[in-house]
C-alpha positions, 0 to 999 in steps of 0.5 A, a space after each residue: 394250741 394242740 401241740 403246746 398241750 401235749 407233754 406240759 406237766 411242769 406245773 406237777 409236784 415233782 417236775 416243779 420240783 426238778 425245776 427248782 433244783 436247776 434253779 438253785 444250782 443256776 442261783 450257786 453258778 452265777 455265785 462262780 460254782 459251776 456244776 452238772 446236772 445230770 437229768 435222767 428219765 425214761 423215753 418220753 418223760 418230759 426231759 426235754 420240756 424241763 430243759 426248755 422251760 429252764 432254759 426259758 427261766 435262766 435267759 429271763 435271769 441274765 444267763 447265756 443259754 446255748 443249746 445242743 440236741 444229741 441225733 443218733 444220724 449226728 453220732 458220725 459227724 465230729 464236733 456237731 454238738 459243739 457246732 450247734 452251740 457255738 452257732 446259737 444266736 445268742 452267741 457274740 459274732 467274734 465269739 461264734 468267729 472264732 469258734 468256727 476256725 476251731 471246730 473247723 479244724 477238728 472236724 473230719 470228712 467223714 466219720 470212718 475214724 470215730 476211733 481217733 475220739 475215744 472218750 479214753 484219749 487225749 482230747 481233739 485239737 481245738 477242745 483247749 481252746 473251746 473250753 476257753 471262749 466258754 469260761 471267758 463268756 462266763 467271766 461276764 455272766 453265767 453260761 447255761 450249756 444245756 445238752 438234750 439226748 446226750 447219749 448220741 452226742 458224737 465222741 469229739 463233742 463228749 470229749 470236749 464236754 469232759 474237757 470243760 467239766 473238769 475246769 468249771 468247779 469256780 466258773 459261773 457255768 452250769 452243764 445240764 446234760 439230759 439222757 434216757 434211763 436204760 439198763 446199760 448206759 449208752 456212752 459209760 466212760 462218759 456217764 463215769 467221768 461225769 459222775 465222778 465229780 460232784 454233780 446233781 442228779 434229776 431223775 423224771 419218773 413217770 407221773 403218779 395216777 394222782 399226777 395224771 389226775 392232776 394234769 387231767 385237772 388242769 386242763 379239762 376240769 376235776 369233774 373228767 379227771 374224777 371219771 377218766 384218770 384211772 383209764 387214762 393211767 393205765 393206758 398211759 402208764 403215767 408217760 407224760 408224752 401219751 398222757 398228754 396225747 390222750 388228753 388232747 383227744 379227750 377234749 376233742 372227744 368229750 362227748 364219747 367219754 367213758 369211765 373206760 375210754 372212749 364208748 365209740 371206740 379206741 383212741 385215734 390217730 394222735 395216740 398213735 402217733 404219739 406212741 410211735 415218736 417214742 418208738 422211733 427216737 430210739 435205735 431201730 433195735 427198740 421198734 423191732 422188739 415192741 413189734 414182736 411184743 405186740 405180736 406175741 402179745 402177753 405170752 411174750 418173752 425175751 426169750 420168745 422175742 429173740 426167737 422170732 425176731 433172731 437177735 440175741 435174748 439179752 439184747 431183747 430183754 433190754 429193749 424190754 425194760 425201756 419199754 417197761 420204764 417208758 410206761 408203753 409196757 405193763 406186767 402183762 404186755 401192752 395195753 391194746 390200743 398201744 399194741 395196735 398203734 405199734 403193729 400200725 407202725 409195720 406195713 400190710 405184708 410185714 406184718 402178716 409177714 410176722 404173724 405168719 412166722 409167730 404162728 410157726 414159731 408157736 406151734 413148734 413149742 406146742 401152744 394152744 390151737 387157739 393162740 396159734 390160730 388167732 396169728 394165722 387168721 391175723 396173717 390171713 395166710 395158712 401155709 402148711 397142712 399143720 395149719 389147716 388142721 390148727 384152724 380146724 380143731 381151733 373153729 371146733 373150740 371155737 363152737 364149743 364155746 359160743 364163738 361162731 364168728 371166730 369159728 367160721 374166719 378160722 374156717 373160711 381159712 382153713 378152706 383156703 389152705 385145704 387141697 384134699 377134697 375129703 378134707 374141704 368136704 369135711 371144713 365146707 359142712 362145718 363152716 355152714 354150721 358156723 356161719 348158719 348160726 351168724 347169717 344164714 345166707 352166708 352158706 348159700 354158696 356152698 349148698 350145692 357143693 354140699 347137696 352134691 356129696 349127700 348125693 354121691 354118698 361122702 356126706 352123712 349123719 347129722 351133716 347130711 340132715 343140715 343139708 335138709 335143713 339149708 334146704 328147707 330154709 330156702 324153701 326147697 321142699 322138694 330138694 329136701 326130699 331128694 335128699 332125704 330119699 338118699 339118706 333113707 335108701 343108704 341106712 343113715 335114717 334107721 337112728 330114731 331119733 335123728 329121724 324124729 327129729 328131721 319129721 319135726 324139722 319139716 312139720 315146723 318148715 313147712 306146716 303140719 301136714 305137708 307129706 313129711 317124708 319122714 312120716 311117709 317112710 315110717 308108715 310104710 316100712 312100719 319101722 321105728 321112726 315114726 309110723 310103727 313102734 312109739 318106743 322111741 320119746 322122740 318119736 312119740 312126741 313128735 307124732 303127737 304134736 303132728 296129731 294135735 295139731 290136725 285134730 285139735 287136741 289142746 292139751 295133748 299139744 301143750 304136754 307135747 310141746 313142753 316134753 320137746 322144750 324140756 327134751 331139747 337142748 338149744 342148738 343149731 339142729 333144735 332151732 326150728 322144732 322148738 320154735 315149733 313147739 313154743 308156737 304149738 303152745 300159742 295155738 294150743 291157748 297156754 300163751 302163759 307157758 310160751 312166754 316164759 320158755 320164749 323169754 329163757 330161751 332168747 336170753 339162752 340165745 343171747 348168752 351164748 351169741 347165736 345171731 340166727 337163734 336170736 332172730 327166730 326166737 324173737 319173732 316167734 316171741 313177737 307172734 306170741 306177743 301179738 297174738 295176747 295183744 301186746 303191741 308194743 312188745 309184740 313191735 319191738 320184739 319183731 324189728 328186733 327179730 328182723 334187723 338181726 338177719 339179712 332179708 336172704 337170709 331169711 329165706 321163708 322164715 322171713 313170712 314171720 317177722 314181717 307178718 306180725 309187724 304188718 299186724 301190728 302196724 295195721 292195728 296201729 293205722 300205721 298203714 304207711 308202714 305197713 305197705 312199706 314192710 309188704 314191699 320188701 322181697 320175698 322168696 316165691 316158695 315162702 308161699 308154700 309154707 306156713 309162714 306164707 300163710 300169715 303173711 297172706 293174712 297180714 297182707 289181707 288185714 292191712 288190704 281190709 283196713 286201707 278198703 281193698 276187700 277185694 284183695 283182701 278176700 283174695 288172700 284170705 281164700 289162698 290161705 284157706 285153700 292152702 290150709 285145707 289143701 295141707 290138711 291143716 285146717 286149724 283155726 287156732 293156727 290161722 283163722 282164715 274164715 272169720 278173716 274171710 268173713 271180715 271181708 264179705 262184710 266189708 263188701 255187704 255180704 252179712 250172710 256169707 259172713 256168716 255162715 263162714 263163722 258158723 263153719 269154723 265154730 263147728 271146728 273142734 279147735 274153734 272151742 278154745 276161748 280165744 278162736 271161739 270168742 273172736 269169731 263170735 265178735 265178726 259174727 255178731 257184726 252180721 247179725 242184726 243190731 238188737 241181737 249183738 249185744 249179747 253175742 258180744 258180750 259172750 265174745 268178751 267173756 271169753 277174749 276176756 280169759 283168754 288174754 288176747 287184750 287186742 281183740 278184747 278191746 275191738 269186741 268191747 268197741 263194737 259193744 259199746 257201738 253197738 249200746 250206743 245205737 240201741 240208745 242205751 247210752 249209759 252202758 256205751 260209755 260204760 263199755 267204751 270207757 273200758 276198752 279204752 283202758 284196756 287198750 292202755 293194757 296193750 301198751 301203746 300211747 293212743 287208743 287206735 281209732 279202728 280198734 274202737 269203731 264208731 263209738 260215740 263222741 262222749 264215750 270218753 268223757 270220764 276219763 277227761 278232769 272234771 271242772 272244779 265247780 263240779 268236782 262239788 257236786 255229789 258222787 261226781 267228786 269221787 274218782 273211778 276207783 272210789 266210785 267202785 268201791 262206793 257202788 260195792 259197799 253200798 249193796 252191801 259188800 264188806 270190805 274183804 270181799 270188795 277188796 277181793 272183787 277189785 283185786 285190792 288190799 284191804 286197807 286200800 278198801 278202807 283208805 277209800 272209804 274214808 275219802 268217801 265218807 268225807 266227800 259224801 259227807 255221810 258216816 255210815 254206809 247204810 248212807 252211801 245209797 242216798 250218797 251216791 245218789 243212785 236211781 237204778 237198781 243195784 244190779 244194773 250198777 254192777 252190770 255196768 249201767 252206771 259205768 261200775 268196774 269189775 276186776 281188772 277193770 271189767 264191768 261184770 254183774 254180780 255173782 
């Protein structure tokens, strides 16, 4: 089935054509006109299926159909052509008996005398007496001679051929000669003779791109023609042959079908194979300079080809405009997926062996580095210190233009190539810097070697501070300061801003106060790098954000951390301090603000495919996420963050992403999870760092939620250790003692509980409105039951302005518990109601059952559809949204200011009302009251008693 697809286009317009002129020419034969049709068409344009399809034809017709295929192997041996006709079964024996004798006779041991056949001279001996079974077998019918790939028919057969074409003009014998276009005809006195006489010529020409339509039509549905014949057009070039390989694959692949080919991938091996039958039936010339094509690729020339393949420029262009008219090459080389199926067709070591020599060849006429290290790479060999310098200056583009991959392979080569030790110094730091922003592992064997010649003095400058940098990554604090005591001891930190910029690095590594060695020298040199004079921006900006976020000073945080966001370009050297800063901004309680600079930057990051960028930038995203209640961006965000780096390649930064999914997962009662993420490996010295302190925290919540509280405490008191330790004891950052008090809760401990929040609302940072109202949320669950209430309802108020929708939805729970025990039911299901809804404003599908607590069973009730029978029954009929506004026009509210408190329009207001109106069945609002059927006091309704929402679906009394 698969082969009888390929090349089956006889039923388009201009082959049905071309087959109704050989039928019409077999028609006048059998009338005794005998006559050539001469069918001509590039490689692969279906002559040979023409040939076989009318041969078919004309047998059916009562004709004698002898057949011969011309082989470039066959070109030496005398009369082959001429044997395979007279050996064709259809053949009478006593015809084919004395054909043997003949061809016997004019048949030659070897070809060495080919001379003694030129076309030229008098015929062979025999070719009389050929030519003479022929005409006596078309005295009883017509004779149909069909020669396929007539220019490598040998010269004795050719001379028989001439030797009958001119005594068959009333002969019942039709002469179909099949030949490939070319620009210089293979065989051109026999071409001449032919043609001299009357004669008919067909040419093939490849398919139009409604031709390939049409074929896709036929044999996969006009639905896939419409989507795929103009990617299958220009791959194919309308050859009829690869148009025929790719729809085979295109039922195979339907699935992976795209308007642009295949989504997962190239064309696969019959598309190959396809391309290089057509290679192949020519002579090897042909082979050669479609392999030098696909190497030069579109800045190949007949001129370039001949250089590198050492043949002459003519014979190449040649070979060139056969490819053209095959279809296979378009004005601007090869497609891809052809010049890959033709360099397949070379050997491993011949074809590094070309690419070797095509990068010399350009570089000797001045190409571009970029070219000319593209070959390098693709020889996988760099010969010559030219080479190692044209991989280098092509890895410097390279960055430059956002392509650290390719920056890093023109590198890693270079490497090899290098045998000067400056010059391998100087390829190993740029290749970290390269390969440091696809994977940060990558570069960890050559940290010694570059930590060894920051030592030795060889490396400096801001080559030497990415060395603290990889170090640091990896938790190597105290290498980091080795290092940067030897840059400090010869000069190299005496630029103020280089040594701002290293401060900020070590405060974002390693938290905010862990004795920057930056700091430390400033201080004490009272020079200008941070400690003495603040002329410097940098410097100033990063002494104050080191400030604020030991004394917990918001907003000189925010005007600190925006002043580094807008100062800093993204790049591999402000990686760490920006994300610094968009945490700073987080803690400092402008989420707001984090949020857009965190979304500018990722999409920056992604623009400009920096892998590393990608992956920090997201999971500081996720924290930020997290830490407003968002779980569902916080989940995707952080596993996106995560899956982009290896686990080494982490190095401490791994603390991040795996804390916020620990969070989250915990929130979720997705415990499973969350144990699987906390048994992946970490590097011991992430506990050093303030990331292993949100891990400690993220572990110690996920102990809490499966009743470990022993080991939760025990986490919860590294934490505060650590922070207290690093002097960096910043609720904002880590609110270690109302997560401490969770747990003395948990193990029955209300009045160290307490005392734990009452500590860290003392905190001059624990007055921002988010830390402020989750402590007093644990804190009210240490106090008696009678007095929650109004500590939860302050906790609310607050988590309420501060957007941290998570720890809204827990300080509602435990509101709406805490109602529910006190018998106020009214209100409980009031509450619970309402943090069920803000729950759904955390996007997630389900209401996590730990969030909410011990509510009680019928909190949800009104969110469930009322039955019929008592949708007809008073206020119950009106929805919650018409229940608001019943409530709010009732005492008295006009409609501006109802759609004010309801973040409504107005004409929504009064859409209400009139559904009202018509449910209630009153007219007035003065009615509404009697309506509604209300027992309390208006107050109380809007106090939320009665299940009455405020904005944003707040249950809030009234002003």
């Amino acid at each position: 089935m698969r082969d009888s697809l390929r090349g089956k286009a006889m039923f388009l317009a201009d082959r049905l054509k071309a087959l109704d002129t050989l039928d019409t020419l077999l028609a006048e034969c059998a009338e005794g006109n005998g006559t050539v049709a001469w069918v001509s068409g590039a490689l692969g344009s279906g002559k040979t299926e023409l040939l076989n399809v009318f041969a078919d034809r004309a047998a059916d017709r009562g004709a004698l159909v002898l057949r011969a295929t011309g082989a470039k192997a066959e070109q030496a041996l005398p009369m082959g052509a001429m044997s395979q006709i007279f050996q064709d079964p259809a053949l009478p024996d006593e015809v084919a008996d004395r054909a043997a004798d003949l061809l016997q006779a004019a048949s030659r041991p070897t070809g060495a005398d080919e001379q003694a056949y030129d076309l030229s001279r008098r015929p062979v001996p025999g070719t009389r007496e050929l030519c003479a079974l022929i005409l006596e077998l078309a005295a009883d019918r017509p004779v149909v001679i069909g020669i396929d790939d007539v220019h490598f028919v040998d010269a004795a057969s050719l001379q028989v051929v001439l030797y009958l074409r001119r005594r068959i003009h009333s002969a019942r014998v039709l002469l179909v000669l099949n030949e490939w276009s070319r620009p210089r005809p293979a065989r051109p006195f026999f071409q001449a003779e032919i043609t001299r006489l009357p004669h008919h010529r067909i040419r093939l020409d490849p398919l139009s791109r409604d031709g390939v339509r049409e074929l896709i039509a036929h044999w996969l549905g006009p639905e896939t023609a419409d989507r795929v014949a103009g990617w299958l057009y220009r791959l194919s070039g309308g050859n009829p042959m690869l148009a025929g390989a790719l729809i085979e694959e295109c039922r195979d692949r339907q699935d992976e079908l795209g308007e642009d080919g295949f989504r997962d991938g190239p064309p696969g091996f019959g598309f190959d194979q396809a391309v290089r039958a057509i290679l192949h039936r020519w002579e090897p010339a042909l082979l050669e300079v479609a392999q030098g094509q696909a190497v030069l690729g579109a800045h190949a020339s007949p001129a370039l080809i001949a250089r590198l393949l050492g043949v002459m420029p003519e014979r190449a262009a040649e070979m060139l405009d056969i490819l053209g008219r095959a279809g296979l090459l378009g004005p601007s080389g090869f497609p891809a997926p052809v010049a890959s199926a033709v360099l397949g067709s070379l050997e491993a070591e011949d074809r590094s062996q070309l690419h070797s020599l095509c990068a010399e060849l350009l570089h000797k006429l001045g190409s571009t580095t970029a070219e000319i290290a593209r070959h390098l790479l693709a020889a996988d060999r760099a010969a010559g210190r030219w080479a190692m310098e044209v991989l280098r200056d092509a890895a410097a583009q390279a960055l430059a233009g956002n392509d650290a991959e390719h920056a890093t392979a023109c590198l890693e080569l270079a490497l090899e190539a290098c045998t000067n030790d400056d010059e391998r110094l100087a390829i190993t730091a740029m290749l970290a810097r390269a390969a440091w922003r696809i994977n940060p592992a990558t570069i960890l064997p050559h940290l010694d070697t570059l930590r060894s010649a920051v030592r030795a003095g060889f490396l400096t400058g801001r080559d030497a501070v990415n060395v603290i940098r990889y170090l640091l990554w990896q938790g190597d604090i105290e290498g980091a300061g080795e290092v940067f005591q030897t840059l400090s001891a010869v000069g190299d930190l005496d630029d103020a801003q280089l040594a701002a910029e290293l401060s900020l690095i070590f405060m974002a590594m390693c938290g905010p106060s862990q004795g920057s060695p930056v700091q430390e020298r400033g201080e004490t040199t009272g020079g200008p790098e941070l400690g003495g004079s603040f002329g410097n921006p940098w410097a100033r900006a990063t002494s104050t954000l080191t400030d604020v976020l030991q004394r917990e000073s918001s907003d000189a945080a925010v005007v600190s951390a925006e002043y580094i966001l807008q100062s800093c370009l993204l790049s591999d050297s402000t990686l760490e301090i920006i994300a610094f800063a968009l945490l700073a901004l987080q803690f400092a309680g402008r989420p707001d603000l984090a949020t857009t600079w965190c979304d500018g930057l990722i999409d920056e990051a992604v623009r400009r495919r920096a892998n590393t960028w990608q992956a920090v930038l997201c999971s500081v995203r996720a924290e930020i996420a997290f830490r407003q209640g968002d779980l569902a961006i916080a989940e995707v965000k952080a596993e996106a963050a995560f899956s982009r780096l290896q686990p080494k390649g982490w190095g401490v930064l791994i603390g991040l992403p795996i804390s916020t999914m620990v969070m989250v997962n915990t929130a979720l009662n997705r415990h499973e999870k969350a144990a699987e993420l906390l048994n992946q490996l970490v590097p011991d010295a992430m506990f050093d760092t303030a990331f292993g302190m949100l891990y400690l925290r993220a572990r110690g919540h996920h102990h809490l939620a499966v009743d470990r509280a022993l080991a939760a405490l025990s986490d919860f008191q590294t934490c505060g250790e650590k922070m207290q330790q690093w002097k960096a004891d910043v609720p904002s950052l880590l609110p270690w003692r109302s997560d401490l008090a969770e747990a003395y809760l948990r193990l029955a401990r209300p009045e160290v509980a307490r005392e734990l929040i009452e500590r860290q609302l003392e905190l001059p940072d624990a007055q921002g409105a988010a830390i402020r109202g989750s402590s007093l949320r644990v804190r009210a669950a240490a106090e008696d039951v009678g007095q929650r209430p109004r500590t939860l309802k302050k906790a609310v108020d607050l988590l309420q302005s501060s957007g941290n929708r998570l720890e809204l939805v827990r300080a509602l729970a435990d509101l709406s518990s805490a109602y529910h025990r006190l018998g106020d039911f009214g209100r409980a299901r009031a509450t619970g109601r309402r943090a069920v809804q803000e729950a759904k404003l955390c996007h997630v599908d389900a209401v996590p059952p730990q969030l909410l607590g011990d509510l009680p069973g019928d909190t949800f009730v009104a969110e469930k559809e009322e039955p019929e029978s008592v949708k007809d029954a008073g206020s119950t009929a009106l929805s919650d949204a018409e229940r608001r506004v019943a409530t709010l026009a009732a005492v008295g509210h006009s409609n501006r200011e109802i759609a004010r408190k309801l973040y409504i329009t107005v004409s929504t207001v009064e859409q209400h009302l009139t559904r009202i109106y018509r449910k209630l069945q009153v007219s007035r609002r003065d009615e509404l009251l009697e309506g509604l059927q209300l027992r309390r006091e208006p107050d109380e309704l809007l106090d939320g008693r009665d299940g009455a929402l405020g904005p944003n679906g707040l249950a809030e009394r009234e002003a």
